[in-house]
ZATI-180313 format. One record per residue: x, y, z of N, C-alpha, C in turn. Coordinates in steps of 0.2 Angstrom, whole numbers, plus 5000, padded with zeros to 4 digits. Last residue first. Layout:
// ZATI-180313
XYZXYZXYZ...
// end
This chain:
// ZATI-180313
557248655148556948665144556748715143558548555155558348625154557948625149559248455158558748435159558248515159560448445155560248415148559048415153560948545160560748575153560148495150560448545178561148515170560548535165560148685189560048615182560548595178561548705199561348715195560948685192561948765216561748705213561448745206563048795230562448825226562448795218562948765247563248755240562748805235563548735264563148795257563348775252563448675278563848665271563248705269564048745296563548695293563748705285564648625309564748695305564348675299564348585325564448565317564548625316564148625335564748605337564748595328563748815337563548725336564148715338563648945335563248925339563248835340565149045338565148975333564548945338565749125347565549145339565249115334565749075358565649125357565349145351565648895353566048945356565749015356565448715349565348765349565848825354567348695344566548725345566148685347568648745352568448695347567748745349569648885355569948805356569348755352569349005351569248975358569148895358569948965337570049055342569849015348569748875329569848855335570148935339568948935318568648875320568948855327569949025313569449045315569048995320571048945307571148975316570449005316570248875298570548835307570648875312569148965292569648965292569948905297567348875289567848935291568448925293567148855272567048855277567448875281566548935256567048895260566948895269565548855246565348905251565948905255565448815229565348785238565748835242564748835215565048855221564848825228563948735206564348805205564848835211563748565201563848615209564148695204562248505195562848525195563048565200561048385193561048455195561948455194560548255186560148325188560348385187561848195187561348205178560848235179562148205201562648215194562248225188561148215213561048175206561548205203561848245228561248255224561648225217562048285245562148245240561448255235562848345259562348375253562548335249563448305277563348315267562848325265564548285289563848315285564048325280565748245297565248185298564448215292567448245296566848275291566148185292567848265314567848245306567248265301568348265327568648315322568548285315568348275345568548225340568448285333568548325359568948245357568748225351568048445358568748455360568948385358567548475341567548455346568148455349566948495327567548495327567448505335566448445310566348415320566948445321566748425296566248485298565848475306568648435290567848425297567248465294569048425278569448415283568748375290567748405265567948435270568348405274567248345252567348285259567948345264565948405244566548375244566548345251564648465243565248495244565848465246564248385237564148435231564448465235564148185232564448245240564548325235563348125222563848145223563948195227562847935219562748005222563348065223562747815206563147845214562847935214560947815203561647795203561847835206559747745213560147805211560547775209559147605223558847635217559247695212560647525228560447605229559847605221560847365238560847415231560347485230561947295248561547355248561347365241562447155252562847195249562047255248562947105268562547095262562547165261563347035286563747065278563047055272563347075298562647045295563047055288564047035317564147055309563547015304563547045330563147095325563347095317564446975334563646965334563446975332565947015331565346975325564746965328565447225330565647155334565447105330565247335327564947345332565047255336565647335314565747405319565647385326565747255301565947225308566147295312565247345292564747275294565147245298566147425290565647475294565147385295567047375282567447355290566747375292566347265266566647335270566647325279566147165262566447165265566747215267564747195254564747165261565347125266564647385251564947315249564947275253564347515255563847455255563947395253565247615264565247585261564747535261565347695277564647685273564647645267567047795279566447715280565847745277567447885274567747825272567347755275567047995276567147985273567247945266565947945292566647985289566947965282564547985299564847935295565447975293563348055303563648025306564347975303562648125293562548075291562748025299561548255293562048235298562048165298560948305278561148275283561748295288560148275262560648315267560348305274559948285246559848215251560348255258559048285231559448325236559348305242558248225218558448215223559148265226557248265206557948295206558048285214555948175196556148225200556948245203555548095186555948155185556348205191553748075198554348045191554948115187553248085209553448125205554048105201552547955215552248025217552348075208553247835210552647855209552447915213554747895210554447835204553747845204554947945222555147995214554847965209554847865230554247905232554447955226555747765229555047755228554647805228556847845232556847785225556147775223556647835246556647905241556747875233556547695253556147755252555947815247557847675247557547635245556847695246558447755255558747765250558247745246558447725269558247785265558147795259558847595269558047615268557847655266560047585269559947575263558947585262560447695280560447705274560247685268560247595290559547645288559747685282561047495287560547475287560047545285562147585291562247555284561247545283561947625304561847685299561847635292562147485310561647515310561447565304563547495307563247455304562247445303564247575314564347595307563747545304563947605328563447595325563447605317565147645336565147585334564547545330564747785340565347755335565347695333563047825337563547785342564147765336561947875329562547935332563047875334560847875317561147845323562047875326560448015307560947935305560947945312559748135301560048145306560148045308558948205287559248155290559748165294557848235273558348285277558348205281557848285255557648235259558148235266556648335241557348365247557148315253556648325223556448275230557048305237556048455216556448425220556348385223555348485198555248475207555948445207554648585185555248585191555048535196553748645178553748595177554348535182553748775182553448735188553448665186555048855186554848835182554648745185554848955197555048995190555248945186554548865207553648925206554348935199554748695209555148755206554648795205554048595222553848615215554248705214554648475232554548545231554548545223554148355243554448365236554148445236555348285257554648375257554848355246555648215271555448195264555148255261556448135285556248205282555848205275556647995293556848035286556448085285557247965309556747995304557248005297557747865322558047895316557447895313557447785332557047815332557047875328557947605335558147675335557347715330557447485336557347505342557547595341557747415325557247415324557147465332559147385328558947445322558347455325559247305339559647375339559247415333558647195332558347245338558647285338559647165322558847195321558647215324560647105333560647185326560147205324559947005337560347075340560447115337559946925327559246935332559447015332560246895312560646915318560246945322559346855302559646815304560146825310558646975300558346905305558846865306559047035289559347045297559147005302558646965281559446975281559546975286557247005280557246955282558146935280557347155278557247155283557347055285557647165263558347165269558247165277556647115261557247075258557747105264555747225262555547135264556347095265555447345260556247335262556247245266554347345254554847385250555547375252553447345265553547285261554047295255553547415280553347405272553747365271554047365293553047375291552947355281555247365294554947325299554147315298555447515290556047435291555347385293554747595293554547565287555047505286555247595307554447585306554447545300556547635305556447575310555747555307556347775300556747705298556547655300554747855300555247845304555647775301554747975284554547895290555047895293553748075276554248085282553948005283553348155262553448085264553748055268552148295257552748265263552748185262552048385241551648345249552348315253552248535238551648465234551448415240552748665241552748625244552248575244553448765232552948765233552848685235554748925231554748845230553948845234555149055227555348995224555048925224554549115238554349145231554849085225554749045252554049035246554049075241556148945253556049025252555249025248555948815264556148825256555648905256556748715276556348785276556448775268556448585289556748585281556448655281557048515303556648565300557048575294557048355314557248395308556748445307557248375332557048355325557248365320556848315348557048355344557048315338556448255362556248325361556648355354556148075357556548125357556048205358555247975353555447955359556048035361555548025335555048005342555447975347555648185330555948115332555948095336554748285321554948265327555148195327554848385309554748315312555148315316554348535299554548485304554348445306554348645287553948585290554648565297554248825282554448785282553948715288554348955271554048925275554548845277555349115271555349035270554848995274555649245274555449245268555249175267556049305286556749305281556249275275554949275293554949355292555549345287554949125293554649175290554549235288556249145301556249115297555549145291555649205314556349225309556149185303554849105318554549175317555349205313555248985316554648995312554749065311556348975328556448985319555849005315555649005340556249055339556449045330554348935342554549005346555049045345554648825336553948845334554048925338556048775335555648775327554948815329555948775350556348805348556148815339555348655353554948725356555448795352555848545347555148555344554948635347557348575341557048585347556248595346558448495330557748555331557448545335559348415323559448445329559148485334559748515308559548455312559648465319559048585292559248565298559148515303559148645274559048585278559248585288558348755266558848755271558548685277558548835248558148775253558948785261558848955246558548915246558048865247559849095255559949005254558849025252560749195261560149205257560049135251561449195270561649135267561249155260560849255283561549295278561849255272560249205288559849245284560249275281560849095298560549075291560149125285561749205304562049145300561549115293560449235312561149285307561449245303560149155321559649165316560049235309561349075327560849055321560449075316561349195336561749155330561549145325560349195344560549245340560949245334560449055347560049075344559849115341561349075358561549035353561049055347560449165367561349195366561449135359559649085372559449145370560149175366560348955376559848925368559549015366562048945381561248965384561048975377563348935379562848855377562048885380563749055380563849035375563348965375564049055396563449095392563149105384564848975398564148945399563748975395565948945384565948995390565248975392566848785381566548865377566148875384567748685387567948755384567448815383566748575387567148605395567548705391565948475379566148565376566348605385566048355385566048375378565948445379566148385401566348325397566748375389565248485405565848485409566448425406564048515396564548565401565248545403563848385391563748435387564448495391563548325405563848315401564248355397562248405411562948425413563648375411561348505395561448435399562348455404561248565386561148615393561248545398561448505373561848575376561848595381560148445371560748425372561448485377559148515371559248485375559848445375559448615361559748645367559548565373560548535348559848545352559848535359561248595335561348585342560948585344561148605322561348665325561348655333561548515307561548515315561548585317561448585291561848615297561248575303561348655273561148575278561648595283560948745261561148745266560848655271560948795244560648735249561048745255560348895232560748895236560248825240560148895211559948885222560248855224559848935193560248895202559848905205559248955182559248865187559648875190558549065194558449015188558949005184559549175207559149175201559049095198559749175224560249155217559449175211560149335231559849275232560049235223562149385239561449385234560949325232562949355245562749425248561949425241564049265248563249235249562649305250565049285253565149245246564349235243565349355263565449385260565049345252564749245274564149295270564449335263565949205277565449155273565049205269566149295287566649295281566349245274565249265297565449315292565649315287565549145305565049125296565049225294566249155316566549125311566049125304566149325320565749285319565949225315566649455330566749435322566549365323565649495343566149525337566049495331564449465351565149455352565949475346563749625354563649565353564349505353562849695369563649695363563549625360561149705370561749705374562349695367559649805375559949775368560849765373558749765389559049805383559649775378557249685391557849695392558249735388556049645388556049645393556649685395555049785374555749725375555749735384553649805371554349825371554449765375552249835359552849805363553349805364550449855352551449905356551849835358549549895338549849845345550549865349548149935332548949945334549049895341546749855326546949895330547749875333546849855307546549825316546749875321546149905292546649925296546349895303545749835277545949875281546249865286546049795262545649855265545549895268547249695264547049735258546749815256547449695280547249675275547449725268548549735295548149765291547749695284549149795312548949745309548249775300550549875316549849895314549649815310551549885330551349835325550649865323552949955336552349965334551949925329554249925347553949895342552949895340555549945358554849965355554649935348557049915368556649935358555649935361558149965378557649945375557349955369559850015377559250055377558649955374561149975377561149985382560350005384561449995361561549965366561549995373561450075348560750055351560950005358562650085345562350135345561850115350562649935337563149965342562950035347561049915330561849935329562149945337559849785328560149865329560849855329558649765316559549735318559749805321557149685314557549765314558149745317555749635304556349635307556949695307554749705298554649675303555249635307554849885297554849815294554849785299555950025302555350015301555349925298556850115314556750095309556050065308556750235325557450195324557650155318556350335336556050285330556650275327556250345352556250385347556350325340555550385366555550335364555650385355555550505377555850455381556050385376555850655377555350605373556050545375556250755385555750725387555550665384557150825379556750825377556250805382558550775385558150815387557650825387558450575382558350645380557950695385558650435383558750485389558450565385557850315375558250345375558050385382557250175367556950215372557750265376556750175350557350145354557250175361555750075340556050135343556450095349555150045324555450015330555450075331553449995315553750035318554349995324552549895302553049885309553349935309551149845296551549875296551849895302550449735284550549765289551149785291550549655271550149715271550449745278550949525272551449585273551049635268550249455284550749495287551049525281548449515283549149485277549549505280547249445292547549495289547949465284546349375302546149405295546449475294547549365311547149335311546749405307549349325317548849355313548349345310550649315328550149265325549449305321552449335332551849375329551249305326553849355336553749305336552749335335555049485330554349465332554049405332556849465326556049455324555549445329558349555326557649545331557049535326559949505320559149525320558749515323561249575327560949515326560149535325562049715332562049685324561849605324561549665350561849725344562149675337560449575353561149595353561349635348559349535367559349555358560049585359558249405371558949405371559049465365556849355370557149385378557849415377556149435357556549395360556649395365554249475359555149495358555449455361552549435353553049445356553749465356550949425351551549455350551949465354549149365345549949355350550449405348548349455336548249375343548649355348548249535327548749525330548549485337546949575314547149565323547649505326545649635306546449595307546649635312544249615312544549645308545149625310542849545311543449505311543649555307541949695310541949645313542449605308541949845319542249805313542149725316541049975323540949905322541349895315541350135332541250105326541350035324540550205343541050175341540650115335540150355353539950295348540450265347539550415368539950385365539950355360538350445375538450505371539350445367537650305377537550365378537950395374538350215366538450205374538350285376538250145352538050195356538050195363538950045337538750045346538550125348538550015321538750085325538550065333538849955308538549965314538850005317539849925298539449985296539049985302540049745297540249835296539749855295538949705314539249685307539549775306537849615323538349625326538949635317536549545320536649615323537149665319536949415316536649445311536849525314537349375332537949335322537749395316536549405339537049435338537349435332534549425329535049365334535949405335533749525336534249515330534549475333532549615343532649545344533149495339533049745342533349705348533149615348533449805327533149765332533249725336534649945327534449895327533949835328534250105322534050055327534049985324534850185309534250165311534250095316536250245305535750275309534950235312536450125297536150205296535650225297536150065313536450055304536050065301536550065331536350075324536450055319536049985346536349995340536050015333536350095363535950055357536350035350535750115377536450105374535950065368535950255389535550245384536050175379536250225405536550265399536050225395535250265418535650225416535750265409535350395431535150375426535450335421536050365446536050395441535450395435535450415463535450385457535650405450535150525474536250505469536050465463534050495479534550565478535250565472534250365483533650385475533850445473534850355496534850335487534750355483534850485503534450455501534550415494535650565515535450565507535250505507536250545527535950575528535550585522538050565524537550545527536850605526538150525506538250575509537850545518539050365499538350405499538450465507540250385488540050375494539250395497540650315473540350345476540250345480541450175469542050235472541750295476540350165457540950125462541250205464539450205449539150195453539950195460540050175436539850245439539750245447539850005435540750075437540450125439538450025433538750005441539450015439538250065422538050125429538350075434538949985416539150045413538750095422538249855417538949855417538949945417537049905408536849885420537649905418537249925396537149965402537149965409537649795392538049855394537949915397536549725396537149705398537649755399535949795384535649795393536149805396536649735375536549805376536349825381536249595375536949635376536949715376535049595374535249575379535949575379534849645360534649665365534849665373535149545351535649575353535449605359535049385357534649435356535149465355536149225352535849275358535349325354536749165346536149155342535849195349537949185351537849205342537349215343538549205365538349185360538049225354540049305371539149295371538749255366540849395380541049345377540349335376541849535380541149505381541349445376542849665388543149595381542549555383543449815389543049745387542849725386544849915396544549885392543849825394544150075402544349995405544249965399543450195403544050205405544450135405542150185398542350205405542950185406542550045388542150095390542350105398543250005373543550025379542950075381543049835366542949885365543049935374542349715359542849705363542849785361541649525358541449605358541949665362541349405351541849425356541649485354540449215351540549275348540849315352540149055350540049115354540349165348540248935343539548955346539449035348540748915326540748945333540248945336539948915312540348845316540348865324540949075309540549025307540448975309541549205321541549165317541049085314541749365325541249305324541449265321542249475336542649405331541949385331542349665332541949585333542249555331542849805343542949745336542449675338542549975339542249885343542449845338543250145344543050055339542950015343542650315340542850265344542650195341542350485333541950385335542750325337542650585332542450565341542150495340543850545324543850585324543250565332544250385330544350425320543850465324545450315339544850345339544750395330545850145344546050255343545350255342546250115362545650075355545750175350547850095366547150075368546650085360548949945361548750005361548050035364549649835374549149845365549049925365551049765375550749835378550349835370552249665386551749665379551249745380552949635398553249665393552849685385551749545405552449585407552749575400549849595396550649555399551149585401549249695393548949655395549549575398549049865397549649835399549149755400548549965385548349925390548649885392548950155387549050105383548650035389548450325380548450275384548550195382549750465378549350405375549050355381550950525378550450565377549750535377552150465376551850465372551150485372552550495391553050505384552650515380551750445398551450505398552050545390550450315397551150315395551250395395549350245411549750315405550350325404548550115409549150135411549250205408547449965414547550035411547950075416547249815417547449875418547749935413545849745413546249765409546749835414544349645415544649705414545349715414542949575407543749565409544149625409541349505406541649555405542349535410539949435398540549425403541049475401
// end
């Protein structure tokens, strides 16, 4: 089965390219001196098999089984081969078919040099070191060579914000391979595309505005080389907004940390389902500019903000399942971090926890939804039959759809090391102090449990968008957060935290919500006092900076949070 491809001449570049998407561009197939390439996917388990190579001017892409003959792929491409010749010919009046027939192309395969047997099942045929022959054309067989599967560019790029490749790689190493940009320029010259930098992330300058990018992608391994990939940009590179409330942060964050410290970040970043809502627009953030709350323009943000932090682990909330999988993975990655996600059920959105992979190695996940292990495990028997007593306050809990995030990470520079990192986004309604009590006291209980028998010693780091200020959360059964919501709902009992007290690592900030109608510190980083210690907390940004365009989010401010850094050290007593 055969798929054609329109073919295009790029004439700047002297080159033919195959235009197989709007704005994606593969390179056509090179050539090592007059041998030309076939790439083969075969893979093991699979029925079929892919044969993919530029004959007569067109790409094609065969689709065929394994256990076929090879021979009847070889037919195949020669009937396919005289019937293009054949097209577009007119027959003369008065000539005679047989006059014009061509003669088919000879088509075989070799390995060294010696014909392969046509009755070779394809899986076997089909391998390095074969040789395709299409009449006088040969090409040389790589099979499963690395190969860029997808590739794509931002829709949005702005001057001094980084552009990463949203890229999918298949029997390669993305960092064996190798990236080329270019800028597409006016020059007399002629040369319409000139080279601008190199890697897989590239930030253009001021300079670069008003011009599209290019992006050469060589896909490689260890040994070798796939076939190049092109891309350019829908759009040109546009101004960016200027001075950015988290620059001035960067200054303090300009290096990655060494053993026993690390940097932590936790930050809401806004989920563009929320932010596109005509609430959102015309209620809760009527100040910041439309084109400020669009998810291509915020997310340039974002992704500068968190690379400039040169952080550790990075806690986030509010994660758009489509947004974690087409705009953070692929920056995130290229900046060096793998990372997980949860989705919140009944919700488009989530938590994503990232930990930089040359420090941290990710043992296993312990994510529950609150309400579930409320209500299933037997770990929280005692506070769930508390809550019986108040029908209406169990159902409200029992109905919320609050996650805990849970990832234990293993220290790679000292692996005796692990973290418990435990990420969280608490019931939002003001009047819900009492709800947030309840899931608190689950979380808490869950993460108590899951250090005791997974990973004993481990070193809990607890971050969030707690929802909670301050001065509520208190677990004593006469704190005001056990009458928030009314006496129907008052449930008084007193909470007990497997941990001793916890300590806020960046303290209790003015705000970290800063809004037209409201303004408090609702996010924290908490961790073990006998674990870890603070070294620096990251300050955050100025008030006039914070309120230049009256509250957040804003031109320069992707969120309505602003999000906490710290940088955390082993306590001695637990260094060895």
């Amino acid at each position: 089965m055969f798929s054609r491809f329109t073919a295009v001449v790029c004439r700047s570049h002297r080159r033919l390219f195959l235009l197989s998407s709007a704005g994606t561009w593969s390179s056509a197939w090179p050539q090592q001196g007059a041998m030309q390439t076939a790439v083969v996917r075969c893979m093991p388990g699979e029925p079929k098999l892919t044969i993919s190579f530029c004959l007569d001017g067109s790409h094609k892409h065969m689709l065929r089984d394994q256990d076929e003959p090879v021979g009847k792929v070889l037919t195949r491409i020669g009937h396919n081969l005289t019937k293009n010749q054949g097209k577009g010919k007119k027959k003369k009046r008065g000539e005679e078919p047989s006059e014009r027939a061509q003669p088919a192309a000879e088509v075989k395969l070799l390995f060294g040099e010696e014909p392969v047997q046509e009755s070779m099942v394809n899986s076997e045929a089909w391998r390095d070191g074969t040789v395709l022959c299409v009449g006088e054309v040969r090409y040389a067989v790589l099979r499963n060579a690395p190969t860029f599967t997808s590739a794509e560019l931002p829709r949005s790029l702005m001057a001094g914000f980084p552009v990463c490749p949203k890229l999918q790689l298949e029997f390669g190493n993305m960092e064996d391979c190798e990236f080329t940009w270019f800028k597409e320029t006016c020059a007399v010259s002629g040369e319409n595309w000139v080279e601008v930098g190199s890697g897989r992330v590239f930030v253009p300058s001021n300079e670069d505005i008003g011009s599209r990018l290019q992006l050469r992608c060589l896909p490689k391994d260890a040994t070798r080389n796939g076939l190049v990939k092109e891309l350019q940009s829908e759009g040109a590179i546009e101004a960016g907004p200027g001075t950015c409330t988290f620059d001035t942060r960067h200054l303090f964050t300009q290096q990655l940390m060494q053993w026993p410290e690390l940097r932590v970040v936790s930050y809401n970043i806004l989920a563009d389902v929320y932010a596109q809502t005509e609430l959102s627009k015309t209620v809760l953030y009527p100040y910041c500019a439309p084109y400020a709350l669009e998810l291509d323009y915020r997310i340039n943000l974002i992704r500068k903000e968190l690379s400039g932090y040169n952080a550790d682990l990075i806690c986030l909330q509010e994660v758009d399942k489509g947004v974690f999988e087409d705009s953070l993975i692929p920056a995130m990655d290229a900046f060096g971090f793998d990372g997980v996600f949860r989705i919140k059920e009944k919700q488009h959105e989530g938590l994503a926890t990232f930990y930089r992979r040359t420090r941290f190695h990710l043992k296993s996940s312990h994510d529950v939804v609150l309400s579930e292990a409320l209500g299933s495990d037997s770990l929280h028997s005692d506070l769930l039959q508390n809550l019986s007593s108040k029908p209406d306050l169990k159902e409200k809990v029992l109905q919320r759809s609050t996650s805990l995030q849970v990832s234990l990470l293993q220290d790679l520079l000292q692996p005796e090391r692990c973290l418990c990192v435990a990420n969280t986004h608490l019931y939002w309604h003001p009047t819900g102090g009492n709800v947030r009590l309840v899931q608190m006291g689950v979380a808490l209980t869950h993460l108590g449990h899951v250090i005791s028998t997974v990973s004993p010693g481990a070193a809990l780091v607890f971050c969030g968008d707690f929802n909670s200020t301050p001065h509520s959360g208190n677990t004593v059964a006469s704190h005001s957060d056990w009458f928030s919501s009314g006496l129907d709902h008052h449930c008084p009992m007193h909470l007990v935290s497997p941990f001793p007290p916890l300590l806020s690592a960046c303290g209790t900030p003015p705000y970290t919500n800063y809004v037209g109608g409201f303004q408090g510190c609702l996010d924290y980083i908490y961790i073990q006092p006998d674990h870890m210690k603070v070294t620096q907390v990251i300050p955050l940004p100025s008030h006039e900076e914070v309120t230049t365009y009256e509250a957040l989010p804003s031109v320069s401010h992707p969120s309505d949070h602003i999000s906490l850094v710290c940088d955390l050290h082993w306590s001695p007593q637990n260094n060895q």
